[in-house]
N, C-alpha and C positions, 0 to 999 in steps of 0.2 A: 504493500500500500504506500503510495507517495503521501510523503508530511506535505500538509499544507505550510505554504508561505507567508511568512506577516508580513503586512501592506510594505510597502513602498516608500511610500511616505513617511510615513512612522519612523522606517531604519534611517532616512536620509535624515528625519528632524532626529529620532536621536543620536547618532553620530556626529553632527554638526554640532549638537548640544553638550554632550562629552568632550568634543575637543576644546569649545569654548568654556567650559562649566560654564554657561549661560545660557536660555532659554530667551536673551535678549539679543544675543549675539547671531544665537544661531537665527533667528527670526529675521535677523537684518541680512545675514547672507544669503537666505530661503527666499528672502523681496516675502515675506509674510509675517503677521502678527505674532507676536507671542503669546497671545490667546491660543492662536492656530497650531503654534508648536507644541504647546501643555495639552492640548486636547488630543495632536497626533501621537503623541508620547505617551498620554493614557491611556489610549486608545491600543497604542502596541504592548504596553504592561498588560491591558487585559486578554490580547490574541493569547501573549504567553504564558498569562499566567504567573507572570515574574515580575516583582517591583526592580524597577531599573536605577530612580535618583532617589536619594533622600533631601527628599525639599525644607531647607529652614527659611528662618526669615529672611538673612543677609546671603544664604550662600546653600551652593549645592555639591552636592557629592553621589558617585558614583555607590551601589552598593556590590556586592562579591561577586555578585551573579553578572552582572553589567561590566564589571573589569575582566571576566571571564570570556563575556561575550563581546564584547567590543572588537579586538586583533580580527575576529572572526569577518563581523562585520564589513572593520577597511577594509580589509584584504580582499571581500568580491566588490564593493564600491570600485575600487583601484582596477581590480578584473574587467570591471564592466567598462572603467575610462578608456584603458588600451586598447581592447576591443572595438568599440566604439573611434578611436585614434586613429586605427588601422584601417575601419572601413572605410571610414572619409577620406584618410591620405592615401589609399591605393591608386587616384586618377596623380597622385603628388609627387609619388615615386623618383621620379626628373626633377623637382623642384629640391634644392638645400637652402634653407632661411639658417643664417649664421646670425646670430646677436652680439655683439662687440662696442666695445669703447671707440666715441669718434678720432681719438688722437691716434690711437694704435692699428684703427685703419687707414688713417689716413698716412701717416707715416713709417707703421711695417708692414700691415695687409697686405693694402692697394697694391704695392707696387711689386709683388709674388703671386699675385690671384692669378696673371695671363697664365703662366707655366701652369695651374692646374686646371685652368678652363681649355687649354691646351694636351693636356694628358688626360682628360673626360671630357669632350664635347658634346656629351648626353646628359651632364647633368647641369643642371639650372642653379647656379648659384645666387643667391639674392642676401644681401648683406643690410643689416639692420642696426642703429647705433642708437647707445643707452648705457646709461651709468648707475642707473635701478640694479638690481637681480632680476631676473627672468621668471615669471612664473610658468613653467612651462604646461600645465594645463590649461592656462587662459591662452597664454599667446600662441600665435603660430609660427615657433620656432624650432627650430630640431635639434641646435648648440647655442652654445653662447661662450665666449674667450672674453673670461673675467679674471682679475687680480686678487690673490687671497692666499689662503695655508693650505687650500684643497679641500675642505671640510665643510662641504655640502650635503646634508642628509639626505635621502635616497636618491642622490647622483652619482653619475661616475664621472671621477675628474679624472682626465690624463695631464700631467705635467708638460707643459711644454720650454718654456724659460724661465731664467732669473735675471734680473736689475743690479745692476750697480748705479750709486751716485758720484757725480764728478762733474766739475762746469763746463761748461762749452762757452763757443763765443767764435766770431767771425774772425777769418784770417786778416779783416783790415786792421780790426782790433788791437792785437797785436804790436799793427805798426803804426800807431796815434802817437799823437804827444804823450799819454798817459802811459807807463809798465805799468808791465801785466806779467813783473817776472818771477813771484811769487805768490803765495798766498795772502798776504798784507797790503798788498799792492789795491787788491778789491776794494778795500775804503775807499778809493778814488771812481770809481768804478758805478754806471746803473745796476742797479740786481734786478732780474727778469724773474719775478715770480707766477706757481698757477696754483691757484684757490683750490680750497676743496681737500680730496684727499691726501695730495702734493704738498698742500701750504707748508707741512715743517719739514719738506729740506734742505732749505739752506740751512738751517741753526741746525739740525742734525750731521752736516757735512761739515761746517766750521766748529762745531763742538770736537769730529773726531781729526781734524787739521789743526786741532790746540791753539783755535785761534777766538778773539771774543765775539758771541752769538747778537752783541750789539750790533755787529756788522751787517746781520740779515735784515733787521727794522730801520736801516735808512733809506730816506727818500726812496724808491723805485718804483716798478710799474708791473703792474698783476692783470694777469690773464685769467679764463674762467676754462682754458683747454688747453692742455698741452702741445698740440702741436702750432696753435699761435706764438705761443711761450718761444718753441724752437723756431720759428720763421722769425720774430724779433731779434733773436741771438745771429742769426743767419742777416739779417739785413743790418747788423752792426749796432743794434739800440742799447745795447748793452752783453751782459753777463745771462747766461741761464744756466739752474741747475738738470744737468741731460740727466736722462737713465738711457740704458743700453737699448731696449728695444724702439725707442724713440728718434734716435741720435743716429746709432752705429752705420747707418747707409749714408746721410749726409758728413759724419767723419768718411768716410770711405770715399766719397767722391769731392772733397778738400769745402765744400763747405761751411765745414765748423772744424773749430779745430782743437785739444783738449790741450788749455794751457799749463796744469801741474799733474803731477803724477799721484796725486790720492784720490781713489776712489773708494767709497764706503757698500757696501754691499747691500741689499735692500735685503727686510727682513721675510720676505714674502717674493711671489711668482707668477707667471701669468700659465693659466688652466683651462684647456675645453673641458666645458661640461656640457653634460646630456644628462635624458631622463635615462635611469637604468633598464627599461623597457624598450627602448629604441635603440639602444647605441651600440648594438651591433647589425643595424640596417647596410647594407652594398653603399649608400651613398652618403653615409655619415664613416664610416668604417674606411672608405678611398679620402675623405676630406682629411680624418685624422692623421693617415698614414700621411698624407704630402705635406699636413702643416708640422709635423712632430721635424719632418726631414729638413721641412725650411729654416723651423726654430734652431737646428744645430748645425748647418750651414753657414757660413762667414757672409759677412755682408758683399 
């Protein structure tokens, strides 16, 4: 004899309501009342037969039976998302949505993408720029090469590179009125900063060149992207602090040019991730192998 199934609805409000501990929360993600979700939630307590929360006044909780039953629960929710994933993207097969930071395509994607739309001319690359995290059940993305320690819960991260910090600045530079022939020299100097998660380093690189951190808070001029940051330094405005994957091609083709020899190593890397359900797809599987080759490739 087949068990009958409890509603639907029921499991979705309470799952939504467990993760939240809130019947308010979950209401607001469901686009429904929380009338709607106490009702649909008593409603699946009585199919089972099993009280699921203990409701007080300020606050709710999970009972034994409900912490038992829950994993059960996500885990065909999650079922039914990739499923559902897979039937929509099968006409998508050809299509790869990348999510990435606009500096690091614009300054080391872009300019490696021909050689793999070149070596797959079947697949449809479309590149997408964002400095959020990806939710990748809402968006329609298959990766995304973001900066971090690699510790994304239920994704796989493959490592691709690491950053060092160290200044750049244009070859005319150099030859101004002004040296630029050590590190003390800089007080004379624009400092080219970019907001955000960047803002501290310069006083993180003159902290480890034993030099004073007062030096990063004078006068200079702040960008909101990195690769402006580097086009500043490149057209002579000043000083910028480079990181390797940012830089390393315009050093290589003279550029910019690296005036001292300290570079501090970033404490972190850049990572594709994927959802762990997808990410041995043919056309995310050929994206990673050509980007993994590119990242340890010399400029």
């Amino acid at each position: 004899m087949t068990s009958r199934l409890p509603s639907l609805n029921g499991l979705r409000a309470f799952e939504a309501a467990a993760r939240h501990m809130s019947f308010t929360l979950a209401a607001s993600e469901l686009n429904v009342t929380q009338t709607a979700i106490s009702h649909q939630i008593r409603r699946l307590e009585e199919e089972l037969g099993v009280r699921l929360f203990v409701r007080q006044n300020r606050s709710l909780s999970l009972t034994a039976e409900a912490v038992e039953y829950l994993p059960g629960v996500r885990a065909a929710f999650n079922d039914l998302r990739l499923a559902t994933d897979r039937l929509l993207r099968r006409d998508d097969d050809h299509v790869l949505t990348v999510s990435t930071l606009a500096s690091l395509a614009a300054k080391w994607l872009l300019p490696r993408l021909s050689a793999f739309q070149e070596a797959h001319p079947g697949i449809d690359v479309r590149i997408t720029t964002s400095t959020g995290l990806v939710d990748f059940q809402r968006d329609k993305v298959d990766a995304a090469i973001r900066y971090g320690r690699g510790q994304w819960s239920g994704l796989r991260s493959d490592w691709l590179m690491a950053d060092e910090l160290f200044p750049v600045c244009s070859p005319s530079l150099l030859q101004g009125s002004k040296p630029l022939k050590c590190p003390e020299d800089l007080k004379d100097h624009v400092l080219l900063h970019t907001s955000g998660a960047n803002t501290d380093d310069w006083r993180l690189w003159l902290t480890a060149a034993g030099l004073p951190t007062d030096i990063s808070r004078q006068p200079g001029l702040t960008f909101d992207l990195t690769f402006v940051t580097v086009q500043a330094a490149i057209d002579g405005i000043g000083v910028a602090m480079g990181r390797t994957s940012y830089v390393r091609d315009d050093i290589a083709k003279g550029r910019l040019v690296v005036p001292f020899k300290i570079a501090l190593p970033a404490d972190a890397g850049f990572y594709l991730v994927s959802p762990q359900g997808r990410a041995d797809s043919p056309k995310l599987a050929a994206f990673r192998d050509w980007l993994s080759a590119s990242a340890r490739a010399p400029a």
